[in-house]
N, C-alpha and C positions, 0 to 999 in steps of 0.2 A: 504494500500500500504506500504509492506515493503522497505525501501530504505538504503542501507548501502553505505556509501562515506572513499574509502578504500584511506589512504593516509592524513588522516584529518587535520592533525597536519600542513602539507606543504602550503605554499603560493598557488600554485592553489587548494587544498583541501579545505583549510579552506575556499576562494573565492567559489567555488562550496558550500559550506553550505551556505553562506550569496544569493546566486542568489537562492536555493533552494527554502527560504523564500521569496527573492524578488519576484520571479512569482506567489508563492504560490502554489507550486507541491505539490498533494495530500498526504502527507505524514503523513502515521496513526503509523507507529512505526521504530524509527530512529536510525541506527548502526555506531556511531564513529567509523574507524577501522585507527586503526597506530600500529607503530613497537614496537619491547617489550618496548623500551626503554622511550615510550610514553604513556602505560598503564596505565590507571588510571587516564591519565589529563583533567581536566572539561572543555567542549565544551557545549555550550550555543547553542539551538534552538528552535527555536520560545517560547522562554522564558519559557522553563525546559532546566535544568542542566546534561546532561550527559557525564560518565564515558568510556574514551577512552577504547576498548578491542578488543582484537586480531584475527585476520581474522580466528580462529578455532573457538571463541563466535560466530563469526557472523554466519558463514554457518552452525552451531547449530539451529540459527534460520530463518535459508530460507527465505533468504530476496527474494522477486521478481525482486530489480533493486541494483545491485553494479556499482557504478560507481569509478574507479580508476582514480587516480593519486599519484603511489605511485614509479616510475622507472620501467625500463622493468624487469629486473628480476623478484620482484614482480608477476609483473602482468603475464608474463612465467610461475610462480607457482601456483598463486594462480586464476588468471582466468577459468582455467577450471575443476577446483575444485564447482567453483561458478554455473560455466556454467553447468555442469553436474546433479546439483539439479534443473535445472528448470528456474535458473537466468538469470537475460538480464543484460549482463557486458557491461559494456560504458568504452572504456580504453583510459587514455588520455596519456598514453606510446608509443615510437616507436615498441613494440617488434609484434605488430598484423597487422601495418600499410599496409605490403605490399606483407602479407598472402593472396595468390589469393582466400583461402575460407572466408575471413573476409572482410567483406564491411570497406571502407574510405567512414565518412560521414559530409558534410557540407551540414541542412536538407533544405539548400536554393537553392541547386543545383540539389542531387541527392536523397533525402529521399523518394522518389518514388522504390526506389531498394529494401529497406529493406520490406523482411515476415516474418514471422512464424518464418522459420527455423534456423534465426540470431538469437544466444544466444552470441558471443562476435562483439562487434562493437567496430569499431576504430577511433576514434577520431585523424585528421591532424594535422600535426605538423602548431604553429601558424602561421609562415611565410607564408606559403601556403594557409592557409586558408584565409586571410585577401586579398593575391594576388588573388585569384580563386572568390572571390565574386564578386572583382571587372571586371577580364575577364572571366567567365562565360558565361552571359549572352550577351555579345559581342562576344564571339567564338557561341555561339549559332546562331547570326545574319550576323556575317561575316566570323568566319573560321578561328582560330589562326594559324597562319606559324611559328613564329618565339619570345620568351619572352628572352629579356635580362632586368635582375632583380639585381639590389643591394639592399641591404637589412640596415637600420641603426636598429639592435637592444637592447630595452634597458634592464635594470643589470636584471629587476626582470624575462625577461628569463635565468636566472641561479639559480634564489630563494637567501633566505634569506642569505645566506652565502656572493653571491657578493654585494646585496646591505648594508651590514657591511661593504665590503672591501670599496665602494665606499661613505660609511659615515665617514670611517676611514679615509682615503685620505682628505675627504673636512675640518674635524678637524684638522689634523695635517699636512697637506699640506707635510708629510714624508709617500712612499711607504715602506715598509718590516717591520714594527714596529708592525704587529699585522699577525694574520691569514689568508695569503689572496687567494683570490680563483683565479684568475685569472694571467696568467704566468707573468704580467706588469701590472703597474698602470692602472685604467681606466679613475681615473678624469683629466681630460683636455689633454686624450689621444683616441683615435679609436685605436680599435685589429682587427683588418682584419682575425681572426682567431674565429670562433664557431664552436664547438665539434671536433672532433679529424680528421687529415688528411688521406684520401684514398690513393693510390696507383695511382689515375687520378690527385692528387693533388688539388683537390675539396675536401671540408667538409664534414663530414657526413649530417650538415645542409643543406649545397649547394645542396650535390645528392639527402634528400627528398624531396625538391623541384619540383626536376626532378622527380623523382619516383612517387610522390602523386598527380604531374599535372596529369600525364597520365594516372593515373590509376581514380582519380574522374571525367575525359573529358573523360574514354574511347576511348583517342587518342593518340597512341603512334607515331605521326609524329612529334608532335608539336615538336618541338627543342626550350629547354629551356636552358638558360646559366646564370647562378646567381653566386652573390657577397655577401658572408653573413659577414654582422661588427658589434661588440659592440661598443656599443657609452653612456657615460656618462649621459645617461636621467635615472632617474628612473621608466618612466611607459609610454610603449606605445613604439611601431615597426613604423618605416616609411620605405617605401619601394619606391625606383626609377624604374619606369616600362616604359622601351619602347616593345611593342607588336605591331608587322606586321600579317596582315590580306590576307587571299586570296583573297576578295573583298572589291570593295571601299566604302565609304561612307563620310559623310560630318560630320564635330563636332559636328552640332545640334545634328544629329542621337546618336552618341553616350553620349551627357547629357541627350536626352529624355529616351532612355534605361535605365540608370544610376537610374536617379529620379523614374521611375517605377518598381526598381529593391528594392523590401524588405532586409530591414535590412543594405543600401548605402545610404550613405549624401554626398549631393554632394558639394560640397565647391571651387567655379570655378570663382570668380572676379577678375583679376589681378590689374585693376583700384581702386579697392577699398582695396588693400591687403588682401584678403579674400582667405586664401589658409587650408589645412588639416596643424594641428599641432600638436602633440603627449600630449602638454599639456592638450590643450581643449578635445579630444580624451581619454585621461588617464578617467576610470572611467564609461565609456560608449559604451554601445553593439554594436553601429553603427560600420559599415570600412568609413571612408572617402575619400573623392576621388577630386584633384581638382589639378593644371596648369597643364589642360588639351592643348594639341598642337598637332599641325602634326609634323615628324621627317621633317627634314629640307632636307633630300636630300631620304630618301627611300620611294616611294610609299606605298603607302594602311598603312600606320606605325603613331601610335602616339606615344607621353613619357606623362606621369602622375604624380603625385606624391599621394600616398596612407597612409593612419595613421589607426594603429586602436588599443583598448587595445588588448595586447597580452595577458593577466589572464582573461578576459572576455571572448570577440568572441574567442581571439585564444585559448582558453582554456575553461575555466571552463563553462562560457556561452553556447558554442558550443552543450558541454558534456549533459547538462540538457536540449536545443533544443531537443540531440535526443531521451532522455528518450519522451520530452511530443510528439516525435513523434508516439515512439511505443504506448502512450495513444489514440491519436487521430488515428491511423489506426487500432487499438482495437486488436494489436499484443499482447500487453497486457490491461490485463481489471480490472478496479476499482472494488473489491470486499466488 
């Protein structure tokens, strides 16, 4: 099994190499790929040494899985390059997300979609993915109407550059003294602002939201409305979820779902302070899920509170789910 991880150099890159090893994905000969400027830097796996090289080396040697994280342009370029030799591209970019010929996959939801004929797949942006595990299987059961979602996320969805800015700040307790990525402070500040403003006055974070509910539910009714913020954690997304339902149910129903639901922990004691925290979450595959309630004045509606790593599940983990899925549906085959 060839495998190239295009992007290697970057915070969710290099994460995708360490989960590569941690499941232990078949991998018989291994392609670093990063930008020129990254040629040649030694990347360590599974305890040989290899030499970063450039995505013209790699597709020299027809790797069977590219998995990308390398920004959309990149992946604009160079995925169908990959894909045209025979490759199964796993992109963990916006620029394939909401291509009606390119599958959105979370392989807990819908990896029953993908055949044969998928050579680029696309990997959801993390907010969405960590939201959707946890209403999934509850829109399955009752029938999503309505998700009002804010989002606290932390620096490492920006990569290595904002968590500098935010080691900068906690050192010198002075913003503008060094490089910083973010248009204001972030330590002991919330930015109510992630990626650039639309023309609706929503994010571009805000509308994939919206864009990748509908398109991984196959339900374009659902009416979703979200709130995307940076917040000074270093690792790990929390997300405030109230979701209204067309049908009722009681809260047992939805922690027994929850707990039967692969890859959700459910974390639901108010008595005991026993809630989802990004701390305990930082580092680990699960979404967690817990002060679970009914809204107080709208029927069929609860609010939750959600944590989960965002370079893991909302990333890189995600990414290597759906390789070992093309293994297990024998899309592709161990040779």
């Amino acid at each position: 099994m060839k495998v190239a991880v295009v992007g290697v150099t970057g915070l969710v890159g290099s994460k995708m190499v360490e989960i590569l090893q941690e499941r232990n994905f078949p991998v018989t000969e291994f392609y670093p790929v990063a930008s020129e400027k990254s040629l040649g830097k030694e990347i360590n796996f599974k305890g040989e040494t290899y030499n970063v090289i450039s995505a013209e080396q790699a597709l020299s040697s027809r790797p069977d899985i590219a998995i990308f994280s390398a920004g959309a342009e990149a992946s604009r370029r160079l995925a169908p390059l990959f894909a045209e030799q025979g490759c199964r591209v796993i992109d963990n970019s916006s620029f394939w997300r909401m291509d009606a010929t390119k599958k959105l996959i979370i392989p807990e939801i819908n990896a029953s979609i993908l055949t044969k004929d998928d050579y680029i797949i696309a990997n959801p942006n993390c907010s969405t993915i960590q939201m959707l595990m946890a209403l999934a299987p509850l829109h399955k059961a009752f029938r999503l109407k309505r998700i009002v979602v804010s989002t606290y996320q932390s620096v490492t969805g920006s990569g290595y550059k904002a968590i500098a800015q935010l080691d900068s700040e906690r050192a010198s307790q002075v913003w503008g003294e060094y490089p910083a990525f973010y248009p204001y402070p972030i330590d002991n500040n919330i930015i109510p602002h992630i990626d650039s403003f639309l023309e609706n006055a929503y994010t571009k974070e805000e509308q994939k939201m919206v864009d990748e509910t509908h398109k991984i539910l196959e339900d374009y009714s659902i009416a979703v409305s979200p709130t995307a913020a940076r917040v000074p954690v270093k690792g790990g997304h929390s997300e405030s979820i109230n979701a209204e339902f067309y049908n009722d149910f009681s809260l047992d129903d939805i922690r027994d779902i929850w707990k039967k639901t692969d890859g959700l922990l459910v974390q639901d004691d108010t008595s005991t302070n026993f809630y989802p925290m990004p701390l305990e979450a930082w580092n680990h595959d699960e979404v967690y899920v817990g002060r679970l309630r009914r809204d107080l004045y709208q029927p069929n509606t609860i609010n939750f509170w959600c944590v989960a790593d965002n370079i893991r599940k909302g990333a890189a983990t995600n990414a290597i789910q759906i390789a070992e899925t093309l293994l297990e549906k024998e899309i592709i085959k161990i040779y």
